[in-house]
Chimera marker file (.cmm) of the C-alpha trace (Angstrom):
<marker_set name="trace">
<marker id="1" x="18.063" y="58.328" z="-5.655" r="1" g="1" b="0" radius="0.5"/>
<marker id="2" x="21.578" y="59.587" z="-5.018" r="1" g="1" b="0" radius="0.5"/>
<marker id="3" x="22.392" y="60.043" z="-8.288" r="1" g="1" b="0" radius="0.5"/>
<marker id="4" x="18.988" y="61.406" z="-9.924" r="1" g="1" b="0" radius="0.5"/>
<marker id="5" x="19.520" y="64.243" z="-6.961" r="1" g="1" b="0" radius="0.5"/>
<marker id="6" x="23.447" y="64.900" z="-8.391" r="1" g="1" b="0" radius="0.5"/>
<marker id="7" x="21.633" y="64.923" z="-11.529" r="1" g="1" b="0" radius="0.5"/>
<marker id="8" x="19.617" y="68.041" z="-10.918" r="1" g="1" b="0" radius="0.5"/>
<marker id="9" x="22.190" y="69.601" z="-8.921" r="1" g="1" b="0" radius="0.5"/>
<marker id="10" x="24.076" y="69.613" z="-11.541" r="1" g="1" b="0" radius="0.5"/>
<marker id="11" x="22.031" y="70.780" z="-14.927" r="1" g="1" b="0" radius="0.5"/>
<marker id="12" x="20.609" y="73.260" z="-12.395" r="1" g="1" b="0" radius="0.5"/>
<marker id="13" x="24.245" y="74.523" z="-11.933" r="1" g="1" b="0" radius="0.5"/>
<marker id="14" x="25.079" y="74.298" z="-15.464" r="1" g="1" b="0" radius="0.5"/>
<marker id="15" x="21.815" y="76.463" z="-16.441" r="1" g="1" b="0" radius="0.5"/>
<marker id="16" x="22.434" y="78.835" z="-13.483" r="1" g="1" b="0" radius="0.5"/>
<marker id="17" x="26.139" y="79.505" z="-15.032" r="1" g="1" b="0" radius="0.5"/>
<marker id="18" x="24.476" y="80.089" z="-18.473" r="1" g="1" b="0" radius="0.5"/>
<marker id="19" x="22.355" y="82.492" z="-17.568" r="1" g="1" b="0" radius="0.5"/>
<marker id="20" x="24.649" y="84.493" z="-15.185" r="1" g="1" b="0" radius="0.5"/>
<marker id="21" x="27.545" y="84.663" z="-18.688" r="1" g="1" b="0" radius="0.5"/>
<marker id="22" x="24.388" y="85.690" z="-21.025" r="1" g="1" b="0" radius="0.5"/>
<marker id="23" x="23.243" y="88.315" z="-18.373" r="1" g="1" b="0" radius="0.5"/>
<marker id="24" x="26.896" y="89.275" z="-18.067" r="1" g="1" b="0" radius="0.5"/>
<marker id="25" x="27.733" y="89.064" z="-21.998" r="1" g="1" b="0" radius="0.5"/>
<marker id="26" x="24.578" y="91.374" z="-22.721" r="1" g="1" b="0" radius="0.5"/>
<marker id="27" x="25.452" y="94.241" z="-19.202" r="1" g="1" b="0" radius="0.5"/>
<marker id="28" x="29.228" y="94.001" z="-21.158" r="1" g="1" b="0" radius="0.5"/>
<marker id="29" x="27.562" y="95.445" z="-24.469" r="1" g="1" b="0" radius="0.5"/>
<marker id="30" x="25.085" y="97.904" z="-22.734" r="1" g="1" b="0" radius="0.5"/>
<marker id="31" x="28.031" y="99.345" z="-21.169" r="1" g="1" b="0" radius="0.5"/>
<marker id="32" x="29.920" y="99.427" z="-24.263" r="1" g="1" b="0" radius="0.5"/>
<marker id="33" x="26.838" y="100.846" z="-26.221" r="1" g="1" b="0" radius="0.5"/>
<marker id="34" x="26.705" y="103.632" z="-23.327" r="1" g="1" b="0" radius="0.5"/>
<marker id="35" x="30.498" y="104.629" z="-23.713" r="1" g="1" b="0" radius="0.5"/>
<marker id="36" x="30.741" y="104.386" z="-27.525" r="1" g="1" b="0" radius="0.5"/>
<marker id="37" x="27.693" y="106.715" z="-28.166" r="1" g="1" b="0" radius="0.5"/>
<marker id="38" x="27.671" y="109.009" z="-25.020" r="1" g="1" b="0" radius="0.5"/>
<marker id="39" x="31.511" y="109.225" z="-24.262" r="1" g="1" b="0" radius="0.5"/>
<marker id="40" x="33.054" y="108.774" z="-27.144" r="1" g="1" b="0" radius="0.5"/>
<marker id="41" x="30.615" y="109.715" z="-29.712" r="1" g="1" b="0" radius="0.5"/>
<marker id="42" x="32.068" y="112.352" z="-32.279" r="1" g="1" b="0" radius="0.5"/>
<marker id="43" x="35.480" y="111.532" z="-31.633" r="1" g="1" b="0" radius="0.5"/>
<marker id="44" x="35.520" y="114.233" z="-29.162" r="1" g="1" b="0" radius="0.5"/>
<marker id="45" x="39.292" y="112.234" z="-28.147" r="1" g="1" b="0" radius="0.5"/>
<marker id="46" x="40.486" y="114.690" z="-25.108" r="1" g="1" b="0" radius="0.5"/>
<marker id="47" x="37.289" y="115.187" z="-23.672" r="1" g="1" b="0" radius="0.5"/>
<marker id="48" x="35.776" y="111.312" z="-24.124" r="1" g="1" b="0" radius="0.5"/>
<marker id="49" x="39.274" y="110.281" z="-22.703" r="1" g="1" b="0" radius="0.5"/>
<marker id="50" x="39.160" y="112.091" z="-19.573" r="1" g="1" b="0" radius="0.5"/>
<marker id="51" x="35.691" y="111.636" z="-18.951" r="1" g="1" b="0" radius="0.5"/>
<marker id="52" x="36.301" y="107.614" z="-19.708" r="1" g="1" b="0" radius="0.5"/>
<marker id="53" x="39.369" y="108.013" z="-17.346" r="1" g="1" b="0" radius="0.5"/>
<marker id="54" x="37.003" y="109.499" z="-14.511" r="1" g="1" b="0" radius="0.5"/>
<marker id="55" x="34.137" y="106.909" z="-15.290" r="1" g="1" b="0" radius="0.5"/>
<marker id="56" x="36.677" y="103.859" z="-15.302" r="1" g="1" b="0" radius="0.5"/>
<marker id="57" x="38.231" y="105.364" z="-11.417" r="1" g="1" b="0" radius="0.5"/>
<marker id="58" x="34.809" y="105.256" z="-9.814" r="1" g="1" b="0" radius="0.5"/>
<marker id="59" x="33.773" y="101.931" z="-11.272" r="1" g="1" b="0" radius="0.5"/>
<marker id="60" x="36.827" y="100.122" z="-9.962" r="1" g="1" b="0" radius="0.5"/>
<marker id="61" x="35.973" y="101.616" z="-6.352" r="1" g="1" b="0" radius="0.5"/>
<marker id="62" x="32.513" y="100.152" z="-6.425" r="1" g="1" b="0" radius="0.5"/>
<marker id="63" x="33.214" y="97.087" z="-9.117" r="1" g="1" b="0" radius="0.5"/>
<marker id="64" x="36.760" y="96.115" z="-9.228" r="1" g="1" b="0" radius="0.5"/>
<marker id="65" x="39.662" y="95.976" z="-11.701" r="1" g="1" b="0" radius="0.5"/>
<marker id="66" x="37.604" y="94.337" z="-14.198" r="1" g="1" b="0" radius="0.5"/>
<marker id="67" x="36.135" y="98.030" z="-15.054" r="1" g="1" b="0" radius="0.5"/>
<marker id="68" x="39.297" y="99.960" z="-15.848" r="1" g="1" b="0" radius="0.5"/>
<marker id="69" x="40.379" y="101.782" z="-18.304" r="1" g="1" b="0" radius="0.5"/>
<marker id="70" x="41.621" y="99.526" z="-20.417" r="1" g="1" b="0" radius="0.5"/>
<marker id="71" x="39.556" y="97.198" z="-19.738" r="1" g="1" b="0" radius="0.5"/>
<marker id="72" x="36.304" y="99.546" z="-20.437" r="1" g="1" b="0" radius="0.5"/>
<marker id="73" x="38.122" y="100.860" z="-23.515" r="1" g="1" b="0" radius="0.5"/>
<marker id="74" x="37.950" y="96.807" z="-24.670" r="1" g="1" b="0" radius="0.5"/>
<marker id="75" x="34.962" y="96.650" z="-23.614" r="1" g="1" b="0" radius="0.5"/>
<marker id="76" x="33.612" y="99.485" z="-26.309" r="1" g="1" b="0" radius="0.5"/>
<marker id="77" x="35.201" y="96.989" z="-28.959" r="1" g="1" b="0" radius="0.5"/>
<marker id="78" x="32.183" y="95.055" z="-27.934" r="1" g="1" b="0" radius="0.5"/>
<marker id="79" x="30.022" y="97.315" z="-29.685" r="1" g="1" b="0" radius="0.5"/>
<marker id="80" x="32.014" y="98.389" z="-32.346" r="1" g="1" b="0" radius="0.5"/>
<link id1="1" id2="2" r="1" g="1" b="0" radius="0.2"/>
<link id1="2" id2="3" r="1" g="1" b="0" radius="0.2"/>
<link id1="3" id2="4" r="1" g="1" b="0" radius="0.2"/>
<link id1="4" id2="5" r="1" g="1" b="0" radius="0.2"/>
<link id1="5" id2="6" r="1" g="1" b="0" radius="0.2"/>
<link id1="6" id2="7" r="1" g="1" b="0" radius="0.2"/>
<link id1="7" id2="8" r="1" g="1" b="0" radius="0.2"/>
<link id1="8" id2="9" r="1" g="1" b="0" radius="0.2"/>
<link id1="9" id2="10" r="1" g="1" b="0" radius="0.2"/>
<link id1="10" id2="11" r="1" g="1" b="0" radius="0.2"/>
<link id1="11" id2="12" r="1" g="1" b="0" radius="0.2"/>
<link id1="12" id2="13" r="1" g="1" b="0" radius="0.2"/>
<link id1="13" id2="14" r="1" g="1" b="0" radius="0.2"/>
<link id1="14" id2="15" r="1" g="1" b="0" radius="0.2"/>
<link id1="15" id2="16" r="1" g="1" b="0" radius="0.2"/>
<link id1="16" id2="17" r="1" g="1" b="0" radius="0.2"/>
<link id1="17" id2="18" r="1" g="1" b="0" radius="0.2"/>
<link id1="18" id2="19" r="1" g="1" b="0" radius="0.2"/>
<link id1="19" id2="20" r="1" g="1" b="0" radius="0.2"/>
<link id1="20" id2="21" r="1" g="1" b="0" radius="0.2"/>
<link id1="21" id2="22" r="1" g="1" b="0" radius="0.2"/>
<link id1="22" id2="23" r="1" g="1" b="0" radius="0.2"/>
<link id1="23" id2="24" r="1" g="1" b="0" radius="0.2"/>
<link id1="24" id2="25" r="1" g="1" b="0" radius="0.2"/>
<link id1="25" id2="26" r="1" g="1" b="0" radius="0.2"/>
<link id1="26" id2="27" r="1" g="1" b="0" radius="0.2"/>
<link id1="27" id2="28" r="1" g="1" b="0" radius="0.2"/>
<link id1="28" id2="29" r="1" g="1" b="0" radius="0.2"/>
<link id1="29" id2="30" r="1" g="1" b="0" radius="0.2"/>
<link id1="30" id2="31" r="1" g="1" b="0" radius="0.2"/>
<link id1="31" id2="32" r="1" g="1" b="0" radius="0.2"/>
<link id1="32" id2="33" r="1" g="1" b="0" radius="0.2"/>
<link id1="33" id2="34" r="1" g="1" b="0" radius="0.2"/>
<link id1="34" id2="35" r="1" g="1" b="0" radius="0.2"/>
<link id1="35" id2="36" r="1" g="1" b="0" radius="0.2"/>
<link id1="36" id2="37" r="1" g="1" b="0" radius="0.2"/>
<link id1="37" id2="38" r="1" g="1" b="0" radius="0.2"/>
<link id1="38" id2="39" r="1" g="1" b="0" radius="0.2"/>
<link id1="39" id2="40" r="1" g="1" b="0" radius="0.2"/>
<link id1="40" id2="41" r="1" g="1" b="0" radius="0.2"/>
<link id1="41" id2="42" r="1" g="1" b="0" radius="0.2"/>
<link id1="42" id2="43" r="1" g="1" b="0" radius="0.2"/>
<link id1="43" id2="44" r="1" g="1" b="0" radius="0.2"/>
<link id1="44" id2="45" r="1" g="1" b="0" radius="0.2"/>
<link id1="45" id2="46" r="1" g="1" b="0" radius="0.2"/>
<link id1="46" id2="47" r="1" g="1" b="0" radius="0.2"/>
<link id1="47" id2="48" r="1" g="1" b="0" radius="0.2"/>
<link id1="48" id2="49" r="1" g="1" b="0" radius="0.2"/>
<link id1="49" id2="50" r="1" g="1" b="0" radius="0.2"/>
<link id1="50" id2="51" r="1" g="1" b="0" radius="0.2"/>
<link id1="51" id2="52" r="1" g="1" b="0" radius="0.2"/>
<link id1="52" id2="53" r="1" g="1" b="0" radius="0.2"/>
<link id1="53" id2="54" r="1" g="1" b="0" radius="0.2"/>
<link id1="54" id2="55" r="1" g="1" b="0" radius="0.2"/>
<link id1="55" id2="56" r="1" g="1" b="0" radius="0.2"/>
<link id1="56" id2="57" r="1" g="1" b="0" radius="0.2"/>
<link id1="57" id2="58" r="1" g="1" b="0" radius="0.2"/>
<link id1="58" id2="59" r="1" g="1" b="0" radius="0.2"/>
<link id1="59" id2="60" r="1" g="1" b="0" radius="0.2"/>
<link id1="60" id2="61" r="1" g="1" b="0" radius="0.2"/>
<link id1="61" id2="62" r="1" g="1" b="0" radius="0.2"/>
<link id1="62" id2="63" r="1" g="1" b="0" radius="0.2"/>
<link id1="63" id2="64" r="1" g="1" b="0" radius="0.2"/>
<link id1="64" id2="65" r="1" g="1" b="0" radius="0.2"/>
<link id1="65" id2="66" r="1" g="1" b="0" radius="0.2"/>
<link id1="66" id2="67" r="1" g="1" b="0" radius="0.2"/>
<link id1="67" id2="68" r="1" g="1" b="0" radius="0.2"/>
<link id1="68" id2="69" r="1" g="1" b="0" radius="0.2"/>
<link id1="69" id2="70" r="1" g="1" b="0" radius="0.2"/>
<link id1="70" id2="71" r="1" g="1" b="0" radius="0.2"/>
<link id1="71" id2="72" r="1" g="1" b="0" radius="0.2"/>
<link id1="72" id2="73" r="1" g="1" b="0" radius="0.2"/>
<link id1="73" id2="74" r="1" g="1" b="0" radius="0.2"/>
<link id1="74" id2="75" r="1" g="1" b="0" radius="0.2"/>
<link id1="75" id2="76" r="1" g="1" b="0" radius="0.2"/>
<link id1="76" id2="77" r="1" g="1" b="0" radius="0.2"/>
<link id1="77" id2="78" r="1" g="1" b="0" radius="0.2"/>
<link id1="78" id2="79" r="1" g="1" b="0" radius="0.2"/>
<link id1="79" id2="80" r="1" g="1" b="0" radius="0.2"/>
</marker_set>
């Protein structure tokens, strides 16, 4: 019994994790999609920068340092 429990523990786990990395995976490209063709659109560079610059600040307060500058400028690679 012991292990048929472990057993669903774990693919439960397993699918949980799969689904969380998909979910994150497609948020990542949604961003990405937003910043590419809202922000930076045109290559309208001075104004798209700053605004990205402004974006990436409040993020990180909310969201962390995953959501920086650089990081959200790799993250429009994504789309691209």
């Amino acid at each position: 019994m012991y292990q048929d429990i472990r057993q669903l523990i774990e693919t439960t786990q397993s699918h949980v994790a799969s689904q969380v990395n998909q979910a994150l995976a497609l948020t990542y490209w949604q961003i990405s999609k937003t910043i590419k063709t809202e922000i930076l659109h045109d290559d309208r560079s001075e104004y798209g920068q700053a605004t990205l610059k402004q974006l990436s600040q409040r993020l990180q307060q909310e969201y962390g340092a995953g959501f920086s500058y650089s990081g959200l400028i790799l993250m429009t690679k994504l789309y691209t």
